[in-house]
Residue, then its C-alpha position, 0 to 999 in steps of 0.5 A: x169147348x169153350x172156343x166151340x160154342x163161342x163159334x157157334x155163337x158167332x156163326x148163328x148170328x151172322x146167319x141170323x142176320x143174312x137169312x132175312x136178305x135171302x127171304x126177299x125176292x125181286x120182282x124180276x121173277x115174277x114180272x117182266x120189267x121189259x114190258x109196260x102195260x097201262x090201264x084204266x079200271x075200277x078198284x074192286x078190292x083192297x088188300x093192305x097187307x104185308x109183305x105187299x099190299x093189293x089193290x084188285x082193278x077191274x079193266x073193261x076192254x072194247x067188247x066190253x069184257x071185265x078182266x080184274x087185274x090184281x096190282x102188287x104194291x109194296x109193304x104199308x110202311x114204304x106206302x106210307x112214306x111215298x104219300x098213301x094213306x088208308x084212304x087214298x084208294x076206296x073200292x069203286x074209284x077209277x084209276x090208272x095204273x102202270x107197270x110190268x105185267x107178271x111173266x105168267x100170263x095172268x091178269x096181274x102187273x107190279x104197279x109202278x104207279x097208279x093215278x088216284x080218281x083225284x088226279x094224283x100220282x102215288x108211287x107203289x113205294x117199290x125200289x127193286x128194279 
């Protein structure tokens, strides 16, 4: 009996300790890391949440249709460790960003980078290829 539960024990803990690498997903599921869109727009939301932060940009094209493209970025805390801050980005700044667009279709791209209103480059903090 004694052997049984210490198994059990065992088997629980190893699974406990896997299951969080099994909950995270790679980007190249839902984007396309074979294509690159880049884009100029104005930042109309901002979603500083986990498990990816948000930023929402509306691109105007040349017959002047708005088209709100929704940015995934990666957690708060690899933000933080690449330089973001709670201010680096404020609705209505004008920023560039790159990446891959989402395999769907939508109007939604993994930013890779985006180019601040003061000229800085900040990296989206992701590391998934």
């Amino acid at each position: 009996m004694r052997t049984s539960l210490a198994l059990l024990a065992v088997a629980l803990g190893v699974l406990g300790a896997v299951a969080p690498a099994f909950a995270h997903h790679s980007i190249s599921g839902e984007y396309d890391p074979n294509k690159k869109v880049t884009f100029k727009g104005t930042v109309s939301k901002i979603e500083w949440t986990n498990p990816h932060a948000r930023i929402y940009v509306d691109v105007v094209d040349a017959s002047g249709v708005v088209t709100t493209w929704n940015l995934e970025l990666a957690a708060r805390s690899a933000l933080v460790r690449q330089g973001w801050t709670g201010r680096s980005v404020k609705i209505g700044d004008t920023v560039t960003f790159e990446g891959e667009p989402a395999r769907s279709g939508v109007s939604g791209a993994h930013a890779r980078s985006i180019i601040l209103a003061d000229g800085r480059k900040v990296f989206s903090g992701s590391t998934d290829q």
